[in-house]
Each structure stands twice: as structure tokens, then as C-alpha cells.
C-alpha positions in Angstrom: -100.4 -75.8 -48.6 -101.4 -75.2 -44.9 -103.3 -72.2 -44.1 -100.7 -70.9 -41.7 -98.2 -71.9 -45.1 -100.4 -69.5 -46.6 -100.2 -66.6 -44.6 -96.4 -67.3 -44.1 -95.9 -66.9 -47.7 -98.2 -63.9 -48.1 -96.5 -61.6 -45.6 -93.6 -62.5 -47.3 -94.7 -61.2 -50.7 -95.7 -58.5 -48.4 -92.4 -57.3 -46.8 -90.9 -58.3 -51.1 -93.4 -55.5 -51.9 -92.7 -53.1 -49.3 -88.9 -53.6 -49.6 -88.8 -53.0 -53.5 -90.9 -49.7 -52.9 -88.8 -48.9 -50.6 -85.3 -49.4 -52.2 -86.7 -48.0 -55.8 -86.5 -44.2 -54.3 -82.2 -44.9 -52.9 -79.2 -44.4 -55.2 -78.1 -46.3 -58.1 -75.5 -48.6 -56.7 -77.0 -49.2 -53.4 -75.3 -52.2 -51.5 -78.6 -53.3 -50.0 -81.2 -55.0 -52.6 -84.5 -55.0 -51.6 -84.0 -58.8 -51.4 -82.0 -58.7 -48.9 -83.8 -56.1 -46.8 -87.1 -58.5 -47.0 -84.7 -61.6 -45.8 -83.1 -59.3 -43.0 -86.8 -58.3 -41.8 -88.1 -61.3 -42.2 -85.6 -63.3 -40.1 -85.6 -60.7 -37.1 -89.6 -60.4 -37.0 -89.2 -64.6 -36.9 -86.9 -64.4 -34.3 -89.1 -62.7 -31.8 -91.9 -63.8 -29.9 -94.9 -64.4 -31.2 -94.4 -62.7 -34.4 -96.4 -65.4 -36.3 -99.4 -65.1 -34.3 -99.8 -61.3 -34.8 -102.8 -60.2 -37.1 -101.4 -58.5 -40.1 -101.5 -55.1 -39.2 -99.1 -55.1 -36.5 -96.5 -57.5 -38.1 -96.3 -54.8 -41.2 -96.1 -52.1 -38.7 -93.1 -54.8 -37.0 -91.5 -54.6 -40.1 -92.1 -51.1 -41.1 -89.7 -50.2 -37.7 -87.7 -53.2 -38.3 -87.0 -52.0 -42.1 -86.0 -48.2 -40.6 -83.7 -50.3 -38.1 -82.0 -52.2 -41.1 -81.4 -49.0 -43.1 -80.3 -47.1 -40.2 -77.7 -49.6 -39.5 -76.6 -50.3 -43.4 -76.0 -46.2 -43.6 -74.1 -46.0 -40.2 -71.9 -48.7 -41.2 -71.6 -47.1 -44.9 -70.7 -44.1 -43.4 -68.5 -45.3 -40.4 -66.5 -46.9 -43.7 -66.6 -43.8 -45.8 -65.4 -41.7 -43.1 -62.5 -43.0 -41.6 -63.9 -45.8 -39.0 -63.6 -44.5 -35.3 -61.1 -41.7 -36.2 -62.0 -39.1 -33.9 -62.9 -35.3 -36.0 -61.5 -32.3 -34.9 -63.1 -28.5 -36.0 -60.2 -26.2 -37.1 -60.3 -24.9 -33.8 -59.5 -27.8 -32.0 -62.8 -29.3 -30.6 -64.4 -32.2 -31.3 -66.5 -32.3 -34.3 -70.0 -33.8 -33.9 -70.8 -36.5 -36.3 -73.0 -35.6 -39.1 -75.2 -38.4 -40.9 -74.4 -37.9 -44.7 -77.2 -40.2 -45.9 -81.2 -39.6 -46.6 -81.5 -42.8 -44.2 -79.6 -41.4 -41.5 -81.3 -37.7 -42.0 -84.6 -39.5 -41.8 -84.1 -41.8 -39.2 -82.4 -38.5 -36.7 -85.4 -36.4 -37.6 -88.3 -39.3 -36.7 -86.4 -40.0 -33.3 -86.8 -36.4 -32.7 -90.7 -36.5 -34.1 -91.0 -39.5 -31.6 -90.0 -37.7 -28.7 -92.6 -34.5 -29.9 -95.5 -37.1 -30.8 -95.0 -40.4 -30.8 -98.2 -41.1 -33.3 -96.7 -39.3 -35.7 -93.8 -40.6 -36.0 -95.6 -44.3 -36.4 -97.9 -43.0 -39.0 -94.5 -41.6 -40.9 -92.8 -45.2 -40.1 -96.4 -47.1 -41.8 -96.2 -45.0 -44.6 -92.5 -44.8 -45.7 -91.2 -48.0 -44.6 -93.9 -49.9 -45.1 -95.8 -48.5 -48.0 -99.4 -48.5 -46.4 -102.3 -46.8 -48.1 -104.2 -44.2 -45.4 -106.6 -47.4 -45.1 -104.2 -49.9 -43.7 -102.7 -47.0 -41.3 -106.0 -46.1 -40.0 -106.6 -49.9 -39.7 -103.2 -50.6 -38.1 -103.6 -47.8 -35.8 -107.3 -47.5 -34.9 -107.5 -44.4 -36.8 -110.0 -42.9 -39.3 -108.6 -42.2 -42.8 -109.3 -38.5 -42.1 -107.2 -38.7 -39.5 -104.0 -40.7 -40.9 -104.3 -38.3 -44.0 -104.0 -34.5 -41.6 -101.3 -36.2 -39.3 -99.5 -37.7 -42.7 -99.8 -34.3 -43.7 -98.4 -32.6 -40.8 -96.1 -34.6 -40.1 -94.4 -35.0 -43.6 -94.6 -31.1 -43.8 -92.2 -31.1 -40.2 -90.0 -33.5 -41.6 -89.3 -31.7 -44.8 -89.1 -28.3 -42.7 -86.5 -30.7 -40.3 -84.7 -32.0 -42.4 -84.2 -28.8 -44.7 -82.7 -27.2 -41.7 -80.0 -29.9 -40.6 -78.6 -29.2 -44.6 -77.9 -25.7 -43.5 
């Protein structure tokens, strides 16, 4: 086996590892196996440009958005299906209902699009951590961060999140 073989095959086990972590915490019954997701990240981070010649770091981070892309998408489509397709909702009253994600995915992905537009380094440090599984070491490494500083704005920003996310159920 060639070194770049190698490597292939280790980011692979990689993005296995990081989509079975990540699929473990959703619903029994899920449509999406963890297989899947790792074959659906894998073949868009091949796609692009360059993506073999990246240092590990930043193809996890890659695939840590790419993963929150693949969800996103699997839960609109879920709930597109569940909810009628393009049937337009009505209030009681008569005016158009806005569209309300009914899935942790689509919760998480509207509440770190808003965290982006407050602090865009937080919301990377959230994507590293939850879609990709990183320890506060290979955040800090991906980022240029200390660990002291990946553990307060994991902290702070988990803390929004829950406080965010808490308030859209309301």
C-alpha cells in the first residue's frame, strides 16, 4: 500500500468514526446509516478541488460542514415528505404560515446559521465538535486555537445554542 493509499484509507476510517458518533445520538429508525453519510461525505469532499492535498485538519473540518450539509438536506427532504410536499400552509386567519423545521437537524442547523452570522468562530468550533467529533486538541489544532480557548468558546457557544434552541420550542 502507497503512502497516499494510506492516508486515503485513514481519513476514511476517520469520516466511518465521526459518522457513527454522529448518527448513534438520532432516532431509532433513521433512514440515513452512518454508512451512508461517510460514502455521501466522502464523495463530495473528492469531488472538489484539492481535497486530497489538504492536511488533516482541514479535510475533517471539510467534512464536519459537509456532514451538517448532508443532514440538513436528509431532514428537509424528510420533512418536505412528512408535510405535504410544496402545499402551501395557511394560519387560521388566513396568512401564510412560516415553515417550521420539526427535526433536531433542522433546529441545529437554523440556530448555527444564526450563530454564524453573530460569530462566525463559533459557529466552526460548534461544527468541529458536533459533526465531526473532535477532542478540544484537534479544534485548537484545526483552528490555531489554544485548548483553553476551544474549551470557553465550546462552552459559550453550546450554552447559546441550548438557550436558542429552547426558545424556537416555545
Amino acid at each position: 500500500m502507497t503512502p497516499q493509499e494510506a492516508w486515503t484509507q485513514d481519513l476514511y476510517l476517520e469520516l466511518r468514526r465521526m459518522a457513527e458518533g454522529l448518527m448513534s445520538g438520532e432516532r431509532g429508525g433513521h433512514t440515513l446509516e452512518p454508512t451512508a453519510l461517510a460514502n455521501e461525505v466522502w464523495l463530495r469532499l473528492r469531488a472538489s478541488r484539492n481535497a486530497g492535498e489538504l492536511e488533516r485538519g482541514a479535510f475533517l473540518g471539510l467534512a464536519a460542514q459537509a456532514m451538517r450539509r448532508i443532514l440538513t438536506e436528509h431532514a428537509r427532504r424528510r420533512a418536505t415528505a412528512k408535510r405535504g410536499g410544496a402545499a402551501r400552509r395557511t394560519t387560521l386567519n388566513g396568512k401564510a404560515a412560516e415553515p417550521q423545521p420539526v427535526d433536531f437537524a433542522l433546529d441545529l442547523d437554523a440556530a448555527l446559521t444564526e450563530l454564524e452570522g453573530l460569530d462566525p468562530d463559533l459557529a466552526r468550533v460548534v461544527e468541529l465538535r458536533w459533526y465531526a467529533a473532535g477532542s478540544t486538541e484537534e479544534i485548537a489544532e484545526t483552528l490555531g486555537l489554544s485548548p483553553r480557548t476551544v474549551k470557553r468558546r465550546w462552552r459559550f457557544a453550546r450554552a447559546w445554542l441550548q438557550q436558542r434552541m429552547q426558545e424556537d420550542e416555545r
